[in-house]
N, C-alpha and C positions, 0 to 999 in steps of 0.2 A: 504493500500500500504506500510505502515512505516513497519507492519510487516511482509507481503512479504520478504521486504528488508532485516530485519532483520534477517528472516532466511535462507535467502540465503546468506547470512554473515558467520552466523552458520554453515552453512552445510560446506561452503569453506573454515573453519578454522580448523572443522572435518574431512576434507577428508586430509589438508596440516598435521595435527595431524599424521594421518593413515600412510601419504607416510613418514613422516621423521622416525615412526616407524619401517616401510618395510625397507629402506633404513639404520636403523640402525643397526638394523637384520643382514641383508648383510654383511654389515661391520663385524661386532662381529664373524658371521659364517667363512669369510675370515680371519678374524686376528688369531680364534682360529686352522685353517683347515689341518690337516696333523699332528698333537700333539698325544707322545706318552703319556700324564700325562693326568687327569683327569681335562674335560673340563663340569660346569654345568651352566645353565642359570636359569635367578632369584632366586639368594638366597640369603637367610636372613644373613645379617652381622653381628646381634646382637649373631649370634653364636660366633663369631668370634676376639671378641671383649671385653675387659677386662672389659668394661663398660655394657656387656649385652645390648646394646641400637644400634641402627641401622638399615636401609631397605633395600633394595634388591639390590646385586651386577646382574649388566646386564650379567655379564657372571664373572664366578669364575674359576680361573684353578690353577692347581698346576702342575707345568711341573715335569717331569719324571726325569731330569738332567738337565748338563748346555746345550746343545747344545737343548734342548727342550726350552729352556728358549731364547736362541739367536734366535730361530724360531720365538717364539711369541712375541718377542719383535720388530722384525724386520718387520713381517707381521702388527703388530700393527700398528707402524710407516709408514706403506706404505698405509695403510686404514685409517687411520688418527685417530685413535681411539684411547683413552688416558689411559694410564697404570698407574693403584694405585696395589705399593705394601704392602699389611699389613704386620705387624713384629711391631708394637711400642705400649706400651699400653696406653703413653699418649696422644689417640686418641680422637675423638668423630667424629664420624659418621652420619651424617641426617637423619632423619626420610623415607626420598624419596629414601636415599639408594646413592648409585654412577653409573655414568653412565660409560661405556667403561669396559675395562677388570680390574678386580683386583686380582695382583695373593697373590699368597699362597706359599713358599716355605717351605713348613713343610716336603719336600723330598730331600731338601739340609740339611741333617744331619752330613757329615763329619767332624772328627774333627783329622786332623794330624800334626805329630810332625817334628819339622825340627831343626839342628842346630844350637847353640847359642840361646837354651832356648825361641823361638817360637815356636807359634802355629800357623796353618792357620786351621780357622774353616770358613767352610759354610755359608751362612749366615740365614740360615732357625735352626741353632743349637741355641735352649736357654739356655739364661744365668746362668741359673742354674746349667745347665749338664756341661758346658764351667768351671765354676768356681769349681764343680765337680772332671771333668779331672783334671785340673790344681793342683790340690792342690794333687790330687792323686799321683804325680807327682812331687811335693814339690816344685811346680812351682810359685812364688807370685807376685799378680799386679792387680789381680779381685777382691778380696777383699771387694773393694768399692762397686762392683756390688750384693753383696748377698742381697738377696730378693726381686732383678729385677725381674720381670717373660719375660719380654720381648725377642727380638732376637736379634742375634748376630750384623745382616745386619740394624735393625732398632733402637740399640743403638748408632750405627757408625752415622747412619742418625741424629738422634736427639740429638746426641754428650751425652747420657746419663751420669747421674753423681748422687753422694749423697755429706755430709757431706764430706768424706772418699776419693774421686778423682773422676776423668773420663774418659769416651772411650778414650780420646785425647791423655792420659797419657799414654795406650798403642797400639797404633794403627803404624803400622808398614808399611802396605802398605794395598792398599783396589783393591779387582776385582772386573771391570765396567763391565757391557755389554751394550755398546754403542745403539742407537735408529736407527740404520742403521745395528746393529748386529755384530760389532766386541768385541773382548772383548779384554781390557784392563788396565791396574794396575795405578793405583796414587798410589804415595808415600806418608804418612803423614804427610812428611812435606810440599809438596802441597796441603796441605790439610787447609782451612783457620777455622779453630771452634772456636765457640761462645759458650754462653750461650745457652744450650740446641740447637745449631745446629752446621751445616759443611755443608762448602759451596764446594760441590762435584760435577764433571763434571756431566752430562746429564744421565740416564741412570737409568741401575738398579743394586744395588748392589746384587755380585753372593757371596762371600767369603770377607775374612779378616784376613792377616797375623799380630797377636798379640805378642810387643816383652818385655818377661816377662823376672824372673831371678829368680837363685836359690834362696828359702827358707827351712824355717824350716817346715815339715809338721805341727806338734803340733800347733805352732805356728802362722800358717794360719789358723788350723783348730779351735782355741780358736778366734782370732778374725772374723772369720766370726762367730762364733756361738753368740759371744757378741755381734754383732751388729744387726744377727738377733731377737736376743730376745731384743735389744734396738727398732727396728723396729715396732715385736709385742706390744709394751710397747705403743706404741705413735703415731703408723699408725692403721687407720681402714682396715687391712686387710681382715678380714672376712667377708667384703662385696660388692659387687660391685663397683668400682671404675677407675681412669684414673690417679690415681696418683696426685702428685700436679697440681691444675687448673691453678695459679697462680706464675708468676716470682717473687722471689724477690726482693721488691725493695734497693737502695742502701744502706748499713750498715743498715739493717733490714732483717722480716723476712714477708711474707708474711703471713704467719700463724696467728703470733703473731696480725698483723695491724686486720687482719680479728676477729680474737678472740676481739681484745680493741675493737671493733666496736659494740662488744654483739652480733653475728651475727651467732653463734655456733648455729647447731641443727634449722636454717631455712629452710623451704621447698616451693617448688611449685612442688604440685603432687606428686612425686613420690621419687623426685630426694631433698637433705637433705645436707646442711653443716654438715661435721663431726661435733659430739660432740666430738670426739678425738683429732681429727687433723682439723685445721681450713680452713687449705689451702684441702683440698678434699672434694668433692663433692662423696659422695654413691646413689647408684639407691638402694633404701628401695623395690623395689620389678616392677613396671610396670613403670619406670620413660622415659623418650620421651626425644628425642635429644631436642626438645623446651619448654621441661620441664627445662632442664638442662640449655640451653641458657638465660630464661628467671632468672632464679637464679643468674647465672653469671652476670648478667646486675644488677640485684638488690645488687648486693652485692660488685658491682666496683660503683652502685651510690650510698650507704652507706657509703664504706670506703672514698669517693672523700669527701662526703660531712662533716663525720664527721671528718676526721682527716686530708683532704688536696691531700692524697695519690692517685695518678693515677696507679692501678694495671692494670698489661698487662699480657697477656696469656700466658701460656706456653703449654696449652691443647693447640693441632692442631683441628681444625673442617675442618672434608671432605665432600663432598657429599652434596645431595641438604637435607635443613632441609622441 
């Protein structure tokens, strides 16, 4: 009888399994419904992803433009279904992937000029092509961002920064599209950022007005070339990565704590402390989001225990692990 019971237990956890499935389906089908942009379901995120590492988005889109984007933000919101935008590469992703839509805007590419030495760029435009233009243009203030690979929209989010300055320093005004589907501007000085963030109304970011000033081209063009070859020099760039995993802590460096710790060139599976760069984690080739979590734990109870130091994250983890 106890096993009877039991699986008839089973069966009705399987069948509530099946309906929130069905039922999620629905959802995703309505949120995505009427989009002229490219809408696919379960795909793999480790495409997608600076880290190589991640599972299946329930539904992937890249809207066509912005009113493509006020559609599926809006239908989102009305199905209750949860919007992750990629654009950042200090990410990590779960193994299980993310549930709900995750867009894509690798079709917000504009990048135009306006008066008084801004730019309003897209927010799907990388940093690279951004600092690019600019300098084309003898325009300076990106500088700091050379050898981000990330986007425009997800440096604003993560208040990106080096050595060199941060998004904060030129951020002019940012375009929301509101979860009800309006769109709308904050100014940056409403704009409250932190250490690797900004606390930004609801939404998703569409564009960003950046307010630069004239330079010297040569002059732009020599310091970003020195900083990226300081970069090459002391970042494990040529392999998988999320960038720094770790905040620095106060008048320190993270890098450094983690290096005194002896802790350089540590692995579980796949995923490796630089032997370059202390503060980065590389995927050596098949590494797992709980490859990578598991190392991060080891190596915030290494540095607590040998040297005092409580490190906190600067890697974002999304998604189920």
């Amino acid at each position: 009888m106890i096993g009877c019971a039991q699986s008839a237990v089973t069966r009705r956890s399987e069948e509530m399994k099946r309906q929130h499935r069905r039922f999620r389906a629905a959802g995703l089908h309505a949120a995505t419904a009427g989009l002229k942009g490219d809408v696919r379901f379960d795909v793999p995120l480790s495409e997608y992803t600076s880290f190589r590492i991640g599972g299946p988005a329930d539904a992937l889109v890249e809207p066509a433009d912005l009113e493509d984007l006020v559609r599926l933000v809006k239908q989102s919101h009305e199905q209750n279904v949860p919007v992750f935008v990629l654009g950042g590469t200090n990410l990590l992703v779960g193994d299980k992937g993310i549930r709900g839509v995750v867009v894509s805007l690798s079709r917000f590419r504009a990048i135009k000029e306006e008066p008084g030495s801004v730019l309003y760029a897209e927010a799907g435009v990388g940093m690279p092509t951004l600092i690019g233009h600019a300098i084309r243009r003898s325009l300076k203030g990106l500088e700091w961002a050379a050898g981000i690979p990330g986007t425009v929209g997800g440096c604003v989010v993560m208040n990106a920064g080096t050595k060199l300055g941060e998004m904060k320093d030129v951020v002019k005004a940012v375009r929301i599209v509101t979860p009800t589907g309006a769109v709308k501007e904050c100014q940056g000085r409403e704009i409250a950022f932190g250490y690797r963030r900004a606390k930004l109304p609801t939404g998703v970011v569409a564009g960003v007005w950046l307010q630069l000033a004239p330079g010297a081209r040569s002059e732009l063009e020599k310091t970003v070339k020195d900083y990226l070859r300081y970069r090459r020099e002391t970042q494990p760039l040529t392999l998988p990565s999320a960038g720094c995993v770790f905040k620095n802590p106060p008048n320190d460096s993270a890098g450094r704590v983690v290096e005194a710790s002896g802790l350089k060139g540590i692995r579980v599976g796949d995923a490796e402390v630089s032997t370059k760069h202390a503060n980065f984690i590389v995927n050596r080739g098949n590494a797992s989001a709980k490859d990578v979590l598991a190392l991060i734990r080891k190596v915030q109870g290494e540095v607590r225990r040998k040297t005092g130091v409580k490190l906190e994250l600067e890697l974002k983890l999304v998604g189920q692990v």
